[in-house]
C-alpha positions in Angstrom: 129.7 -24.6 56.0 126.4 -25.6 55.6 125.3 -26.8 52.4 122.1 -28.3 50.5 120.4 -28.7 47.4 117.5 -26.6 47.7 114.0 -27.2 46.2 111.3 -24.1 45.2 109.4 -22.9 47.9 105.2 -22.7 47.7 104.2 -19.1 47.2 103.1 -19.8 51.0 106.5 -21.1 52.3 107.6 -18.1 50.1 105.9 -15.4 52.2 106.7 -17.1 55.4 110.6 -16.9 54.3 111.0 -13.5 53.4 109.4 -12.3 56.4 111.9 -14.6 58.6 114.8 -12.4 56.4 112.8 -9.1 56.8 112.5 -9.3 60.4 116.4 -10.4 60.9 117.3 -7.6 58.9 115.2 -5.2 60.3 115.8 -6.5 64.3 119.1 -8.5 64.0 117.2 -11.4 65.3 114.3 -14.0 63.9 110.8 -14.3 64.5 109.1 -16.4 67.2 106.9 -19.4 65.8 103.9 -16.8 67.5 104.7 -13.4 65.5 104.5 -15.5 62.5 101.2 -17.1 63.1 99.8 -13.4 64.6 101.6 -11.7 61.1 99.6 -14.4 58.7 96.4 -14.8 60.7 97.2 -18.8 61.6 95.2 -20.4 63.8 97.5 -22.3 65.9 101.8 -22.4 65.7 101.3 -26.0 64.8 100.2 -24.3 61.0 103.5 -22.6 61.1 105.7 -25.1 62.7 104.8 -27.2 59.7 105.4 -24.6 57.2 108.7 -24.2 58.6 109.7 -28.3 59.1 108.8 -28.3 55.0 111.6 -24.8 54.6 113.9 -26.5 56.6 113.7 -29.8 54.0 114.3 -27.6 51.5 117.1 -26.2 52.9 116.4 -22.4 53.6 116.4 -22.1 57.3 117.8 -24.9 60.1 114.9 -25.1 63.3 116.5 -25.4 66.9 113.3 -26.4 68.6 114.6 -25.8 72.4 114.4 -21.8 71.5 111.8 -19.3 71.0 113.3 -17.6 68.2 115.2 -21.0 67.2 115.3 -19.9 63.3 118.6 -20.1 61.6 118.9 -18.6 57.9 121.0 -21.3 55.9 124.1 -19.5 53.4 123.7 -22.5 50.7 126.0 -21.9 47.7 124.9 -24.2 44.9 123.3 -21.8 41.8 119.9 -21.6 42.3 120.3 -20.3 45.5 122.8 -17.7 44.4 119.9 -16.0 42.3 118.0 -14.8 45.4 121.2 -14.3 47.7 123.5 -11.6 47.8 127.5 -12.3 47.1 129.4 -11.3 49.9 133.1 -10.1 49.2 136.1 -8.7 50.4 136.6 -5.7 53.3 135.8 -2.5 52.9 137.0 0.5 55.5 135.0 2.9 57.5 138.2 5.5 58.5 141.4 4.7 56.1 141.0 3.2 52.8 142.0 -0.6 52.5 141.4 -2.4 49.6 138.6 -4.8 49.0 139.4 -8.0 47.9 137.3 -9.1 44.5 136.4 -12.6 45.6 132.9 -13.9 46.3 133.6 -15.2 50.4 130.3 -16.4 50.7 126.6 -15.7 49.6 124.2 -14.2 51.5 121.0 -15.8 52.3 119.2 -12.5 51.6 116.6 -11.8 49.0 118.3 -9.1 46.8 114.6 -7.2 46.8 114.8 -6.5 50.4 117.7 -4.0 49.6 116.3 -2.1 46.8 116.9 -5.2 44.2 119.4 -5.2 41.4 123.1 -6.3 41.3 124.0 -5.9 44.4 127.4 -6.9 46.6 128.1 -7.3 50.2 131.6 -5.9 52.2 132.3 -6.4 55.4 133.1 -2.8 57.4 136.3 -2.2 58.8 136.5 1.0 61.0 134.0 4.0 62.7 134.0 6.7 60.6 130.5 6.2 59.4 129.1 5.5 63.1 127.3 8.6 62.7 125.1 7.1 59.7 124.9 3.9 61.7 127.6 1.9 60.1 129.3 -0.3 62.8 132.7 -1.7 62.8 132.2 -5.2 61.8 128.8 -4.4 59.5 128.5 -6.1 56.3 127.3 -3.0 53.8 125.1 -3.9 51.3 126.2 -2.1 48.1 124.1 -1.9 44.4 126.6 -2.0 41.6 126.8 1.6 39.7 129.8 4.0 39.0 127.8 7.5 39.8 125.7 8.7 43.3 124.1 11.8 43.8 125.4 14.2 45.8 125.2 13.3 50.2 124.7 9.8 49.0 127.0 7.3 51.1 128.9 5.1 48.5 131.7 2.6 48.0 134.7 4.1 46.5 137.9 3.0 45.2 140.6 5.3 45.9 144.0 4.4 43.6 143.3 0.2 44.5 142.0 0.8 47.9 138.2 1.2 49.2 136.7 3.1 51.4 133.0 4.3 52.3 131.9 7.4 52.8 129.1 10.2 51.8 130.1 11.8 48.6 129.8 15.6 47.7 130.7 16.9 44.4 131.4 20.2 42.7 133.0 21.9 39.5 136.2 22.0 41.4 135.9 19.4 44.4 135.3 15.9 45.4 135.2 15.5 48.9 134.6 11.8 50.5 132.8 13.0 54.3 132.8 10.8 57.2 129.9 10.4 59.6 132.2 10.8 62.5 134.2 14.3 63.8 137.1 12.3 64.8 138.1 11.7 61.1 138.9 14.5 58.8 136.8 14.8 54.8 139.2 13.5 52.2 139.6 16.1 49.6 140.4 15.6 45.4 140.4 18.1 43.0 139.0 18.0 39.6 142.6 16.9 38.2 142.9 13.8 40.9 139.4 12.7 40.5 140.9 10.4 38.0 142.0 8.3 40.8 138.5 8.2 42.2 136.2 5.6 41.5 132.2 4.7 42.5 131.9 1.0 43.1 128.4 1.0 43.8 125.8 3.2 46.3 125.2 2.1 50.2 121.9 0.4 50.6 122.0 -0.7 53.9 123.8 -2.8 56.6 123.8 -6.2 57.8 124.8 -6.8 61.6 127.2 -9.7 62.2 128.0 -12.1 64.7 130.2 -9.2 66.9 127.3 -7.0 66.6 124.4 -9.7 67.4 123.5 -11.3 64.2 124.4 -14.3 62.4 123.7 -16.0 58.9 
């Protein structure tokens, strides 16, 4: 893996980066050196291409020059960088609950803000039951860290040592965990087994990943 010892950005070289992370979240692929000059009003790409040479020093981005959308987001792992990334851990399952191991794999060169801010993790998907809200096999779900959601809220749960996502309904009586998908049937807990039920954190938003076109 790729590492570096990164150096603060200008408020500039700032701006520039976080819409190089917005637009790969948003389109699963980078800007050209053009959208970013049309997005900041540059005169030229020679403006931006230098902005970007200086982000690449720092160790933020890698440039492949050869391609129009030749911008690479860097996953650096020394401690400043972890601040304004988002730690990915273990596996979490879209269909039957697996369990989701509590070790930091990597950390995600993602600005926290961009999903909402706060403590926030990252699990890879495993499964298809939430195709319906968009969440693909192979996803990485980006999850903020709290133990309540309110109800039709997709969340991460913890089933009894395994995890699962799902969109949560509660009642008096009933917990039931409901999948975006008809092929998979609602799991189903009364108020006496809800002790073996609990919130890791609420869905935020996905990630695409190399299988589904997008690569840190």
């Amino acid at each position: 893996m790729y590492q570096a010892t990164l150096k603060e950005l200008t408020e500039k070289q700032s701006k520039i980066y976080e819409f190089i992370v917005a637009c790969q979240v948003e389109n699963s692929y980078p800007p050209t050196q053009a959208e970013i000059r049309d997005h900041f009003g540059y005169g030229s790409n020679t403006a931006v291409h230098n902005h970007l040479v200086l982000i690449e020093k720092k160790g933020y981005i890698r440039l492949n020059c050869g391609k129009a959308r030749g911008i690479q987001l860097v996953a650096a792992q020394d401690s400043r960088r972890q601040e304004n990334s988002i730690p990915l851990l273990g596996r979490i399952a879209a269909g039957v609950p697996t369990w989701a191991e509590q070790n930091i794999e990597d950390h995600l060169s993602i600005p926290p803000a961009l999903f909402g801010g706060g403590e926030l993790f990252a699990l890879h998907v495993s499964g298809d039951s939430m195709i319906g809200a968009g969440i693909n096999n192979d996803d990485i779900a980006i999850i903020k860290k709290r133990d309540w959601v309110e109800n039709g809220e997709i969340a991460a749960v913890l089933i009894d040592q395994e995890a699962t996502l799902k969109r949560i309904y509660r009642s008096s009586e009933l917990l039931v965990l409901k999948a975006e998908n008809p092929d998979f049937k609602d799991l189903k807990y009364s108020k006496g087994e809800n002790s073996l039920i609990r919130i890791l954190g609420r869905y935020q938003g996905i990630i695409r990943t190399e299988k589904n076109r997008w690569r840190l």
